[in-house]
N, C-alpha and C positions, 0 to 999 in steps of 0.2 A: 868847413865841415858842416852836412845837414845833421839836424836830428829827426829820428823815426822813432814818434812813438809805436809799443808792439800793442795790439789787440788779438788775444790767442782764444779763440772760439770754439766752446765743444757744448754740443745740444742748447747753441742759441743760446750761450752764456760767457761770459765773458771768465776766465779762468786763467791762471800763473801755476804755471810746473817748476818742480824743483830739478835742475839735472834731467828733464825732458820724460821727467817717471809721472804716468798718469794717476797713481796710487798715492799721488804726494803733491796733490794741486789743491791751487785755495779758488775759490769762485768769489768773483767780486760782484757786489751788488750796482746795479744800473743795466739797464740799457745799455748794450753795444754801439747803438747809435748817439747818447748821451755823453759815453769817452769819446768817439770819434770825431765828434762837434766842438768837445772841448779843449782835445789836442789842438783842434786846427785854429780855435777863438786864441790859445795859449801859445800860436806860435809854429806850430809842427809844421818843416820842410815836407815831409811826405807820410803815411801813414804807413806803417807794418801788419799785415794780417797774414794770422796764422789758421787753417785750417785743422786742428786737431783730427777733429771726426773722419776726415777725409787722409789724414797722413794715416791713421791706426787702420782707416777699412777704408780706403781708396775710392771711398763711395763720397760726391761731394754736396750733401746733407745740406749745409752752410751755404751752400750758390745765392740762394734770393735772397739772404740776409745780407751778403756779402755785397750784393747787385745795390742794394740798400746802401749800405756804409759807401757805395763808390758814387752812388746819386747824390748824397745827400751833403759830399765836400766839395771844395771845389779846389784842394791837393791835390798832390797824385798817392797813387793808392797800391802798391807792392803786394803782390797775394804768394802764399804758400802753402804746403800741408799735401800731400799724396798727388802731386799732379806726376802721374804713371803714363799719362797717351796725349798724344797729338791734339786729339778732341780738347780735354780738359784744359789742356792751356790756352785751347782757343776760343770755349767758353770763358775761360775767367778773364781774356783780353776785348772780347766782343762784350763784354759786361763793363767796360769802361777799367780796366787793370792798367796802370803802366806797365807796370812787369810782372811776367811770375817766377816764382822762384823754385828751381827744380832742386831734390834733394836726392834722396838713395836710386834714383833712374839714371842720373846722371853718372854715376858709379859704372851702374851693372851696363850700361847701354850704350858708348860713347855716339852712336849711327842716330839713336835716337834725338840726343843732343844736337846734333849736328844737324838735324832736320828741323829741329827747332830754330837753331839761328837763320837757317834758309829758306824757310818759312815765315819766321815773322822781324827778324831784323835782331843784331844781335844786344840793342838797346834794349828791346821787349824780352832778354833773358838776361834773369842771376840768377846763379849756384850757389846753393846754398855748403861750405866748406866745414863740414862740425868736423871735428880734429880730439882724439885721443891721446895723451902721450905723443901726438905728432903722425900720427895714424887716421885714417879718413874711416869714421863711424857711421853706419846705416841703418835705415828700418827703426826707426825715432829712437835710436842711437842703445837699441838693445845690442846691436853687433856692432865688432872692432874689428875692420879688413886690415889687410896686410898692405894695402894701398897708402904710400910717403904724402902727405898733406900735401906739402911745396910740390912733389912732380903730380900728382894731380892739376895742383893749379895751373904749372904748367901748358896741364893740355889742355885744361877750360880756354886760357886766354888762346892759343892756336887755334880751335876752333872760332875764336870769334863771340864768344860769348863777352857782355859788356861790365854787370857785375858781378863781385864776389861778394857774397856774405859769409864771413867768418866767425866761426864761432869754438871755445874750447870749453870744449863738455862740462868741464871741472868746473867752470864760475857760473856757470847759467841756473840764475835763481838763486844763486848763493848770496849775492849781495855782498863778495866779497872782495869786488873788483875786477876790470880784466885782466888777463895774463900779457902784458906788455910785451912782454919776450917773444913770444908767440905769435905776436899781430904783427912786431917791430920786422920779423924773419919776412911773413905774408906781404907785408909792404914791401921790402927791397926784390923781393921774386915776382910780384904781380902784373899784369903789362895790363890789366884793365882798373875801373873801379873798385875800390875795398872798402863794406861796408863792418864795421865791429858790433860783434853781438855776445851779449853775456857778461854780468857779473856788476854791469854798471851800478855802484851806489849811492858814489856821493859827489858834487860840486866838485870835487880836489881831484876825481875819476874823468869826469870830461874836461876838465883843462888840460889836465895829462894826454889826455886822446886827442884832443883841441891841435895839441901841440906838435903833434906827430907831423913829419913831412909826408902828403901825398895820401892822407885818410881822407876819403870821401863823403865817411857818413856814420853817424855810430846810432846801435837801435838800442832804446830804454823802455826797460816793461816794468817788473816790480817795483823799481823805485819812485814813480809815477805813483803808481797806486799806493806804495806804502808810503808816499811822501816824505822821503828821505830828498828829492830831487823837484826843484820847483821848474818846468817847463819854460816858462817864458824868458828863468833868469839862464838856464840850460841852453836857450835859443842864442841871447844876450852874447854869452860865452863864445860859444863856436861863430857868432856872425863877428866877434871880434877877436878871433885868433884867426879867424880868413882875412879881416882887413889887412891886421898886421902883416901877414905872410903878402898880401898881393903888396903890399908899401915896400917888400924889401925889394 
């Protein structure tokens, strides 16, 4: 299992949402480029960035910072936040991105997805899966579709897209742990990558995740910053519950 640290970006500052409500973010002090230097000194598999400004107004604000943070590591570097067109994902790929990460377009557009993986390779796409009650959430997760999580995913991996990033509404930013249940279901249905996002707190939360058969990757943002979660021992973990599972 990797870890991703998250870096969630709005007007050039680094900030943490509660349940993805921008009326309820804390702004952390530093430089964007200051965590993203330190994640990668502390061990970070790959880097998570999130474009806020550009999920709420599709406008991507954050591009030359972002061009910044993918210069300035030498990880790979997962981008997200309003990528709504063709163009945009092929800026934040031409910008040095491993992947980007599509969210509420993927929803409403399956043709459009679908030309993304034909397009740029279905490694250079994850979908991002936020989940309700088991329901597929969009538009930074003000609306709850009628759309099943599991046959979503479904159609993500038919198409060919490579990951998934999963997320349940309920824990992100709670610090209250992930919904095991929930991820445990996305693991046996999933035929590509599955990355776990939300609610990560504590040491006892990634061994848990650690432990899962077939998790690819789990992302941590508040507890990083609130320091509930020391990185490099975070690393430590998952590089040793991969050993053990490749020993058996």
């Amino acid at each position: 299992m990797i870890i991703l640290p998250a870096i969630d970006l709005f007007e050039g500052q680094v900030v943490r949402l509660r349940q993805g409500k921008l009326e309820q973010k804390t702004v952390y002090p530093g430089d964007p480029l200051f965590y993203a230097n330190r994640w990668e000194e502390e061990g970070a598999n790959c880097l998570h960035v999130v474009d806020l400004e550009a999920a709420f107004t599709g406008e991507q604000r954050n591009l030359g910072l972002i061009k910044k943070l993918i210069g300035s590591l030498n990880i790979p570097v997962e981008v997200g936040g309003g990528i709504r067109s063709f163009k945009a994902a092929e800026s934040l790929l031409e910008a040095g991105a491993s992947r980007v990460v599509i969210g509420t377009k993927a929803v409403e557009d399956p043709k459009f997805l679908r030309g993304l993986v034909a397009g740029f390779g279905g490694d250079a796409i994850a979908v991002g899966v936020d989940a309700r009650e088991g329901k597929v959430a969009v538009k930074g997760w003000a609306e709850v579709t009628h759309v099943d999580a599991l046959e979503f995913i479904d159609q993500i991996c038919e198409i060919g897209v490579g990951t998934i990033i999963f997320t349940d509404i309920a824990t992100d930013g709670m610090l209250s742990g992930p919904s095991f249940n929930a991820l445990e279901g996305v693991l046996k249905r999933a035929k590509c990558q599955v990355i776990a996002s939300g609610g990560v707190a504590t040491m006892e939360d990634l061994r848990r995740l650690a432990s899962l058969p077939g998790l690819y990757g789990t992302i941590v943002g508040k507890a990083l910053f609130d320091g509930t979660i020391d990185l490099s021992e975070a690393v430590a973990v998952a590089n040793a519950a991969s050993d053990a599972r490749g020993a058996v």
